[in-house]
Every structure is written in C-alpha cells, then in structure tokens.
C-alpha positions as CSV (number, residue, x, y, z in Angstrom):
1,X,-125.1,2.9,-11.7
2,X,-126.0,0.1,-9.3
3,X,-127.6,-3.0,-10.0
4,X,-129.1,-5.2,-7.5
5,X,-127.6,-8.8,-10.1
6,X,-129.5,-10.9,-8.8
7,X,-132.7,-9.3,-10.2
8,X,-131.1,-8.7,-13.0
9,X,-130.3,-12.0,-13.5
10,X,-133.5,-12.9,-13.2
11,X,-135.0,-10.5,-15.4
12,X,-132.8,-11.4,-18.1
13,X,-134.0,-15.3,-18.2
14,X,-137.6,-14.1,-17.6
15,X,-137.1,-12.4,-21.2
16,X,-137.5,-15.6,-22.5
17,X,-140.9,-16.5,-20.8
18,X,-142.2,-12.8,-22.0
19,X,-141.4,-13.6,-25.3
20,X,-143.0,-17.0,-25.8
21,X,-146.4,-16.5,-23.7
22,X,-146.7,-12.6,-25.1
23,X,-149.1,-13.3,-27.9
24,X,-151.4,-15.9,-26.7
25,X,-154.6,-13.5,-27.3
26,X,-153.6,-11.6,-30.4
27,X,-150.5,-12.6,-33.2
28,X,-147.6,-10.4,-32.9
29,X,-148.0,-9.6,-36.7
30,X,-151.5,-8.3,-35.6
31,X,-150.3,-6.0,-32.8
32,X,-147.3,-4.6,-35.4
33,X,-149.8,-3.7,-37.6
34,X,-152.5,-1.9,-35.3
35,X,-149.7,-0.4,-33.3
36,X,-148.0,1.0,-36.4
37,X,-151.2,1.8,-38.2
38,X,-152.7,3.9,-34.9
39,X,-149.2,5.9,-34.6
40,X,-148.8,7.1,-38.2
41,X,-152.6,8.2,-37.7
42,X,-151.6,10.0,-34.5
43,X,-148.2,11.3,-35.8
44,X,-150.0,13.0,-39.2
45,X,-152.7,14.7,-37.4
46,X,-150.1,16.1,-34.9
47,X,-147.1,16.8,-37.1
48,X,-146.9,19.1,-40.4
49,X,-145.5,16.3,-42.1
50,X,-143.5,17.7,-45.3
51,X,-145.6,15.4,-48.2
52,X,-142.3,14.8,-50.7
53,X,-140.7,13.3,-47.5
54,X,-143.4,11.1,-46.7
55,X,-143.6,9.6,-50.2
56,X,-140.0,9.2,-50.2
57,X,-140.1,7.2,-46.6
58,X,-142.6,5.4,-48.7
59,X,-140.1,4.8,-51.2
60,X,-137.7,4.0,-49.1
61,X,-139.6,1.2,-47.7
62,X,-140.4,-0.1,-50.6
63,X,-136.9,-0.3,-51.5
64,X,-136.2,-2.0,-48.5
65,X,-138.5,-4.4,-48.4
66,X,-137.6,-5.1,-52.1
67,X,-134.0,-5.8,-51.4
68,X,-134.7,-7.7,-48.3
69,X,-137.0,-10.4,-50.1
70,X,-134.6,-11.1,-52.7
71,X,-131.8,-11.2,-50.2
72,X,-133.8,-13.8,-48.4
73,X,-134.3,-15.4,-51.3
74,X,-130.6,-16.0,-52.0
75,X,-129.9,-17.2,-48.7
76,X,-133.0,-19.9,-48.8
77,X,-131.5,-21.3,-51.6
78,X,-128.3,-22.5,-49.8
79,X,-129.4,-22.7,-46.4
80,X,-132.1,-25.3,-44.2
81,X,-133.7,-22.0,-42.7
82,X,-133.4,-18.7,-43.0
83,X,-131.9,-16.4,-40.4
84,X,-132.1,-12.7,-40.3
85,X,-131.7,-9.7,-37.8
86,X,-134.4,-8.9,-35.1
87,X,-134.8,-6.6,-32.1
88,X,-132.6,-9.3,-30.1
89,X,-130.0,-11.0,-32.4
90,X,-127.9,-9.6,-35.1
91,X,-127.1,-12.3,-38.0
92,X,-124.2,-11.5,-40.5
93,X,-123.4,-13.6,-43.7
94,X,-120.5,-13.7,-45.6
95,X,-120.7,-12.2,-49.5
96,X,-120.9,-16.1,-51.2
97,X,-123.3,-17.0,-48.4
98,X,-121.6,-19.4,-47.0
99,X,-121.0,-18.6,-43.3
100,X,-123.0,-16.7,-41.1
101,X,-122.4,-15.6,-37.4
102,X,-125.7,-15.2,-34.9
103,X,-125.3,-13.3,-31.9
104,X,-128.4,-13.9,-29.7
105,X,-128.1,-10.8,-27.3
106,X,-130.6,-11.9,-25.1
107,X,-129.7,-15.3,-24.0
108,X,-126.2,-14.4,-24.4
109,X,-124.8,-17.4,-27.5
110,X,-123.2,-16.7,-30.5
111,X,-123.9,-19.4,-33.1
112,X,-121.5,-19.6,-36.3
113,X,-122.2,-21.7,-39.2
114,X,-120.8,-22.6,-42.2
115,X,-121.5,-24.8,-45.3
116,X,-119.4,-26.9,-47.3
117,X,-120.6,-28.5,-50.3
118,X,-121.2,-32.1,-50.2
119,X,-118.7,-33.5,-53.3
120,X,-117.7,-37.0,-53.7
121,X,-114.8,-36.5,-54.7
122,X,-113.3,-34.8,-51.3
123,X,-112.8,-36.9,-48.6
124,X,-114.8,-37.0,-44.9
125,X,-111.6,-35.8,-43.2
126,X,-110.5,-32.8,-45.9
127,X,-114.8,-31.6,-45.7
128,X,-113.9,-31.6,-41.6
129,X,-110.7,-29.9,-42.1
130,X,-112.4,-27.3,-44.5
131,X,-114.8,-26.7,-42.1
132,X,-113.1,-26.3,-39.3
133,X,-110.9,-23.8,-41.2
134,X,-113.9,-21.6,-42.1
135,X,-115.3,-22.0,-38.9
136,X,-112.4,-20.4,-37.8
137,X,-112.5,-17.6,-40.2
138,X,-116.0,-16.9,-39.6
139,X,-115.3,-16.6,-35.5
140,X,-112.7,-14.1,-36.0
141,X,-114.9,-12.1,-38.0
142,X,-117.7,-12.2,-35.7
143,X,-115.1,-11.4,-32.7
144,X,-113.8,-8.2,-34.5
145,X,-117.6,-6.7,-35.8
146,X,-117.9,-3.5,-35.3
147,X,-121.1,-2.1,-34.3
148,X,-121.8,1.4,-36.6
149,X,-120.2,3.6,-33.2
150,X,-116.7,1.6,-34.6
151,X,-116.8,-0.3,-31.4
152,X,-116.2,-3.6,-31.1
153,X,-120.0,-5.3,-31.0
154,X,-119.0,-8.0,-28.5
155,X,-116.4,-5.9,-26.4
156,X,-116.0,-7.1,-22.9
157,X,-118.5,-10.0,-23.8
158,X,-116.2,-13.2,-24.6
159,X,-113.0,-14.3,-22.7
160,X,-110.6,-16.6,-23.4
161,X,-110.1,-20.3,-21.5
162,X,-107.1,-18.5,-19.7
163,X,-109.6,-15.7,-18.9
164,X,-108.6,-13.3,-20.5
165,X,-111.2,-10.6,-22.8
166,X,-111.2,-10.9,-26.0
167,X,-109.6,-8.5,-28.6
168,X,-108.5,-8.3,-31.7
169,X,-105.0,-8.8,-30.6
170,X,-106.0,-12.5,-29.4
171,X,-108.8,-13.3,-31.5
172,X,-106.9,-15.6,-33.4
173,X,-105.9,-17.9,-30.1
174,X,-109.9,-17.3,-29.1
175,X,-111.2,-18.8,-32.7
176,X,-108.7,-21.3,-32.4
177,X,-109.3,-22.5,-28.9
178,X,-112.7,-22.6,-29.8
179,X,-112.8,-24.8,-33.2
180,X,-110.2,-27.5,-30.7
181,X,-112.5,-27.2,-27.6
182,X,-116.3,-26.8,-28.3
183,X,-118.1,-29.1,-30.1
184,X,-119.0,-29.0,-33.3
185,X,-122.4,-29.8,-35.0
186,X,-122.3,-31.5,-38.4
187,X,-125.4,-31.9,-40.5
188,X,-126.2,-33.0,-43.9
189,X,-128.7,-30.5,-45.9
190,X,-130.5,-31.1,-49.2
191,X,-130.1,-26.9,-50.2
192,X,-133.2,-25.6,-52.9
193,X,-130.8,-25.3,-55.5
194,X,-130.5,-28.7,-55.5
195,X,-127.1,-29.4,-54.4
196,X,-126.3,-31.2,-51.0
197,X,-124.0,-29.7,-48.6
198,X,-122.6,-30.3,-44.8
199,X,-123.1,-27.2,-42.3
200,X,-120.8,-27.6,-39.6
201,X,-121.4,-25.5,-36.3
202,X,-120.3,-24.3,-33.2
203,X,-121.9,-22.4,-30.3
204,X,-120.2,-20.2,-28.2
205,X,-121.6,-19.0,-24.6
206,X,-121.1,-15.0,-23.7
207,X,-119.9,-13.9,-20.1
208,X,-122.8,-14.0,-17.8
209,X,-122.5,-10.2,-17.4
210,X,-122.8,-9.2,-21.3
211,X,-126.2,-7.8,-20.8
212,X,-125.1,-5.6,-18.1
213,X,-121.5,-4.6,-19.8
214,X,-123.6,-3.3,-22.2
215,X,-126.1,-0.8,-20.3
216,X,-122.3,0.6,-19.0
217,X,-121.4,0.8,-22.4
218,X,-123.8,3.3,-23.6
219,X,-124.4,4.2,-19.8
220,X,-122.9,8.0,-20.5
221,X,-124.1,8.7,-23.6
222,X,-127.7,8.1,-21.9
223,X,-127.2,10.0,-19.0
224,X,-126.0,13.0,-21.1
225,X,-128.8,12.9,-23.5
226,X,-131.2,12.4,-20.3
227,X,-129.4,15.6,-19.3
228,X,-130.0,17.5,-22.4
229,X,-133.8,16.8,-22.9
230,X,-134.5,16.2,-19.2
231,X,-135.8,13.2,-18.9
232,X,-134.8,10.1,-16.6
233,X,-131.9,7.5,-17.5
234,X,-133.2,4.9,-15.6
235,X,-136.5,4.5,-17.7
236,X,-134.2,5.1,-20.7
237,X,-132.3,2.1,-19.9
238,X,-135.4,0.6,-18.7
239,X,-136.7,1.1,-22.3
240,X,-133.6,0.1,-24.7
241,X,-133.3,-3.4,-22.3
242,X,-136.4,-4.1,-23.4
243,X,-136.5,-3.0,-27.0
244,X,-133.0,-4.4,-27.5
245,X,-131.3,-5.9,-25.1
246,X,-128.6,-3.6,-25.7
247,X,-128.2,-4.6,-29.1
248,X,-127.2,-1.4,-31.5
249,X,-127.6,-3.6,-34.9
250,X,-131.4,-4.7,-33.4
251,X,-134.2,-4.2,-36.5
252,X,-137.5,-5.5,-36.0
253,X,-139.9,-6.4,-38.4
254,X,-141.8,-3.4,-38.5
255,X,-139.2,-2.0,-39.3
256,X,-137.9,-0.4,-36.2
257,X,-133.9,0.0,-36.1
258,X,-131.3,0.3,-33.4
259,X,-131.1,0.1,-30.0
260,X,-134.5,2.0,-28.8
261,X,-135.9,0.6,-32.1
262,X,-136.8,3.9,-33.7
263,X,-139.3,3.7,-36.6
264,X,-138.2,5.9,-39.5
265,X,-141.5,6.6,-40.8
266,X,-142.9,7.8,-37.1
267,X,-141.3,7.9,-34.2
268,X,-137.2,8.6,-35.2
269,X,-139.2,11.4,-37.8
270,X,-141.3,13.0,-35.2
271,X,-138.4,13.1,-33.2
272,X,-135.9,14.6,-35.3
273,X,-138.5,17.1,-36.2
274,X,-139.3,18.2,-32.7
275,X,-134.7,18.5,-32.4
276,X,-134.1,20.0,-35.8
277,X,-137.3,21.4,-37.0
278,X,-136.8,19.6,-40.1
279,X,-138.7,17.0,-41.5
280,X,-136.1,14.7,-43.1
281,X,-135.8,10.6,-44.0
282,X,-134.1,8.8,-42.2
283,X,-132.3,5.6,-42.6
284,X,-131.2,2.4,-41.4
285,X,-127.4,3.1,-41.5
286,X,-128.7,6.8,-39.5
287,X,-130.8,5.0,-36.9
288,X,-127.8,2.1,-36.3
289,X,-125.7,4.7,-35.1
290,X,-126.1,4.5,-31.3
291,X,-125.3,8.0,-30.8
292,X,-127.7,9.3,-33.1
293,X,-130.8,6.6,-32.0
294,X,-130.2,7.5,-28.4
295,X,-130.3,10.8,-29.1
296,X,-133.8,10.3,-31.1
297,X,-135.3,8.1,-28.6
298,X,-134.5,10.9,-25.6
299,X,-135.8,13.3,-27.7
300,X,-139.1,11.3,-28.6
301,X,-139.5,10.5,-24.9
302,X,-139.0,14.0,-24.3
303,X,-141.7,15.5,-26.6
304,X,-144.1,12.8,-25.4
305,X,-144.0,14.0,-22.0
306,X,-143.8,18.3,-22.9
307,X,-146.0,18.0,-26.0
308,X,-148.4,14.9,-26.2
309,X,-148.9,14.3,-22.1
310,X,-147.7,18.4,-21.2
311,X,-151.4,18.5,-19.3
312,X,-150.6,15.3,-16.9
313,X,-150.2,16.7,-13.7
314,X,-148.4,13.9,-11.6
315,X,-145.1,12.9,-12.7
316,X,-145.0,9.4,-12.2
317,X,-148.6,9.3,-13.9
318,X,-146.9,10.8,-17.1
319,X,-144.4,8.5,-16.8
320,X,-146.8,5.9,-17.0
321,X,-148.2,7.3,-20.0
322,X,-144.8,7.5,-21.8
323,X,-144.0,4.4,-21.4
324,X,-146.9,2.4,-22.8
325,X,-146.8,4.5,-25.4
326,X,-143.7,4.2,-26.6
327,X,-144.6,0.8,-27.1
328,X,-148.4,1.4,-28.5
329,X,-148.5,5.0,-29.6
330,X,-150.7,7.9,-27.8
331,X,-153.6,7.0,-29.8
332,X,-153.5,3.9,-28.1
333,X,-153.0,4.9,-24.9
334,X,-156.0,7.3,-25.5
335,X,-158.3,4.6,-26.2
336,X,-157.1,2.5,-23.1
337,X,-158.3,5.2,-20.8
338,X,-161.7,6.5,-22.7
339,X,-162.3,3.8,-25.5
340,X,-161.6,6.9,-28.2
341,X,-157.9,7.9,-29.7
342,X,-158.4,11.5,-28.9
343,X,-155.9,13.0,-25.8
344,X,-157.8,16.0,-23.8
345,X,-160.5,13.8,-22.6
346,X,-158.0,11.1,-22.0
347,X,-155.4,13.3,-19.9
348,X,-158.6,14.7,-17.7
349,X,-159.6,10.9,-17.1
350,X,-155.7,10.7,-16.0
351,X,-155.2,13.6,-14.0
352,X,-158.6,12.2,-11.7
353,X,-156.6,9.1,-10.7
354,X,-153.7,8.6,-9.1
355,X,-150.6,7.1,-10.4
356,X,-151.4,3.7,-9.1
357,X,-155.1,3.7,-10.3
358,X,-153.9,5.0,-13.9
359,X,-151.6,2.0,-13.9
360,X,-154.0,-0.7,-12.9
361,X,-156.0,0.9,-15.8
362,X,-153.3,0.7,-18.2
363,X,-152.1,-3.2,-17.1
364,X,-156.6,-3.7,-17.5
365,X,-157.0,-2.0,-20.6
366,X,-154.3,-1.6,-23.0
367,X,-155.4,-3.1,-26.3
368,X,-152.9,-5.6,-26.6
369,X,-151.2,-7.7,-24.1
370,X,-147.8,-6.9,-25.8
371,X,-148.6,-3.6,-24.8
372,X,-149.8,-4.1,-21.3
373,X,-146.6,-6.9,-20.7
374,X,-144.1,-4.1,-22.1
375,X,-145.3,-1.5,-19.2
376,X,-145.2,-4.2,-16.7
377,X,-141.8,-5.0,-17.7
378,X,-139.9,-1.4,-18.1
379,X,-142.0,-0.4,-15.0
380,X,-139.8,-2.9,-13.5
381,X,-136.6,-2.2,-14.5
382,X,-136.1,0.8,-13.9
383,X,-135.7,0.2,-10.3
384,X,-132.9,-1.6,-11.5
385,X,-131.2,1.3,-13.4
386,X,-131.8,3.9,-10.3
C-alpha cells in the first residue's frame, strides 16, 4: 500500500472541519433517524426476514438502550460531563467510576482522568500524590487495552521520550514518564450526588502516523476479504477511515458498531444473511470483532453491488452507488436519482449517464448533506489507499 502522507495528512485534520460544518441544513439526530428508518424499510421488502429474530433485535435494543441509560446515569452522578464511546473515540471507565481513559482516534490524544474526593481531612499534597498515583494506574491500563482481536488497541501508536514504542514490557516507565513530564489539569467539581471532588488529568499526544499504522494493521485482513467477495480494498479502506478512523471499539449512536460501523438490525443482518443464509442476531461483542465486522462490511458491499445495483452497467457508476449508500441506504439513493425509493427506474436513470454525471447528481441531490459530504469524502480517499 502507498500513501501519498501528505494528503493524508491533510485529510486527517480536514476530519475535523467535516464534522463540525456537516449538519448545518439538517441535525445529525435527524439524518440518523431518516437514514435508519429508509434502510430497515428497504432491507424488509428485500430480505425474508425470520419474524422471532427481528423481535428479538428488538429486544435486544431495548436491552441495550436500557443498560446504557442507567449506566449513564451512574457516571453523571460522579462526573462534570458525561463521556461515552462514538464512531471516533473509545472511552473506558474503571468499575467504581473513578477513572476513565479517552482515546480520540481521530485527532490522535488520549485523555485520562481521575477523581479523588474532596475531604478535609487529607492534605493538598497527599490528594496530589493520590492522584498522581491513579493517574498512573489508569495510563497503564489504557496502554495495555486490548481491542476484541486481543491486540493491543494503541499498538505502534505511543513511544516513549527515548523513542522507543510502547508495550507492555515498558508501560510502566511510559505511565511514569508521563505523570513526571506532561502537565497535569486539576479541577474542583461539585458531583450530583452531592459530594465535591478534584479530577486531575493529563493528555497524552499519539505518533503523527497512528491513523495510517492502523489502515496497515487490518491492511491484510481487508485485502483478503476484498479477495473473497471481489470487491476493491481501496474503497474498503476508503470506507472504515471514514466510518471509524480505524477505531475497532467505534459505536455510534444509532447504534452502529465496529470499525465499518455495521448496524445489527440492517446492514451486519443483511449481510450475514447473504454469507450464511441464516438470519441470526447479532451483537455488539460479534460486531467488535474486527475480523468478523470486516468480513460483514465486504460482504454488504458485495451484495450491494451483485444484488441491489447487479443492473448498473459502468463500474465506477456502481461504485458510486455503493458508496452513498452505504452511508444512506438504497432507498435513499433511489430517491436522489428519481425522487421515489424504488431501484429499476432508478438504475435505468443511472445506466443513461455517465459516471461523472451520476456523481454530480448524487453530490446535487442526496437528501442529506451528511450523505452527500460522506461520497465526497470516501470518493477521495480511495486514491489514497490505491
């Protein structure tokens, strides 16, 4: 794989720009639910759906969501703010609630916290100390995650002052170094459960290369599942920088998990049917595993393009096509090219233009400029993975 770094450089600080200026015409909360709303229509009509299934991905959700409110609840009652996983940044707390680690895997920082409660009778120097001590804890932990493939989550992304990668056979000088050297935030909190405590925190800054580390991380396992289902690595790549940044804990709020953000109840199903002809739920812990969520996202790509868009004629068109609606869903795409959600008339509209008409189209008429900025965006970068 060669990358041209300087455009990748520059792609990976224009992320920020596409996230703050993407929903000026329509809130992100509104796209989520139009997109996800359109698909699941799509997916029913074209999918023989087994019913118990989808009433226990119903279920599940519920379940989910359930334990994920009262989780946030617990946290809000300690903390200033609450922090929790999305598509970019993986947040881990300890089990009393009382650290947690942020790794922010787009602009490259890892942020650990921790709090320690505000009593009188302790000293200013003995609260430092104590924090400093589970600062330290908390770094080490964060240095030795593993992501659900058992590999290290920051591997190759974090170096010691000598230079050196980080391991877990030098975390400990790493944490250490870190707590002496960096400065460290302190700040007073009034928490909800009424008690005040001190959060004391330290940012650390990832090797300028993480972003790219990663893409040669799960470079092979791409390029073989590209293999297998025929499809191209480069707008897989293209596709998990953008729905991730690499990140294989990444969960947005849809929710969508992993690193090509698979949606249990749609896309990761309709893929796993097309693989296994079995309609099954899938969970979060399934879709973290990066080798199962690239293979589903390959194989969702794939079926697109041989099922749904099998009647494009031009390549590039169809590819096009696959990519806007992996962001937006088919339906979506329909209804950008004829106003209506239904595909035949929408592919003969296609297969009249060319590839570069079909896109100005698409970048015109998708309904939502999330959807139109996403093709603009993994359009690009895949001249970066080539």
């Amino acid at each position: 794989m060669n990358y041209n770094k300087r455009f990748f450089r520059f792609v990976l600080f224009s992320i920020f720009f596409f996230t703050t200026s993407l929903f000026s015409q329509q809130t992100y909360q509104d796209w989520l639910q139009q997109q996800q709303t359109a698909f699941q229509l799509f997916s029913d009509e074209k999918n023989n759906y087994n019913n118990d299934t989808t009433i226990a991905y119903q279920n599940y959700l519920n379940q989910q969501k359930k334990l994920f409110e009262d989780y946030k609840n617990e946290i809000e009652q300690k903390w200033d703010n609450y922090q929790g996983n999305t598509k970019n940044t993986h947040v881990d707390y300890d089990k009393d609630l009382n650290a947690r680690g942020s790794v922010d895997f787009e602009e490259g920082k890892v942020e650990v916290e921790v709090l320690i409660e505000d009593d009188s009778k302790t000293t200013m120097s003995d609260k430092q100390q104590a924090g400093e001590n589970k600062l330290e804890e908390k770094i080490a932990q964060v240095v030795s995650s593993k992501a659900d493939d058992d590999k290290a989550l920051l591997e190759n992304q974090l170096e010691t002052l000598s230079g050196d990668k980080v391991t877990e056979k030098n975390a400990e000088v790493f944490t250490q170094e870190v707590v002496s050297a960096m400065p460290i935030k302190k700040k007073i909190i009034k928490s909800k459960d009424g008690k005040t405590r001190v959060k004391y925190s330290v940012t650390i800054s990832m090797l300028p290369d993480h972003l790219e580390t990663r893409a040669k991380r799960f470079k092979n396992n791409v390029v073989d599942q590209s293999k297998r289902f025929g499809i191209d690595p480069a707008m897989v790549l293209a596709i998990m920088h953008t729905e991730s940044s690499f990140n294989p804990k990444a969960r947005s709020p849809v929710p969508a998990y992993g690193l090509m953000q698979l949606v249990p109840k749609s896309g990761a199903r309709d893929a796993y049917l097309y693989v296994y002809k079995k309609d099954k739920l899938l969970t979060a812990d399934y879709l973290y595993n990066p080798n199962n969520n690239i293979e589903l996202g390959c194989a969702y790509i794939k079926k697109m393009r041989s099922v749904y868009f099998k009647n494009i004629s031009n390549d590039l068109s169809a590819a096009y096509c696959t990519i806007a609606a992996y962001n937006t869903g088919p339906g979506n795409l329909a209804k950008a090219i004829t106003g209506g959600e239904k595909l035949t008339p929408a592919i003969k509209e296609i297969n009249s233009l060319t590839p570069s008409e079909l896109y100005k189209k698409l970048i015109k008429n998708l309904p939502y400029k999330e959807s139109r900025v996403y093709l603009s965006t993994v359009t690009d970068r895949v001249k970066i993975y080539q």
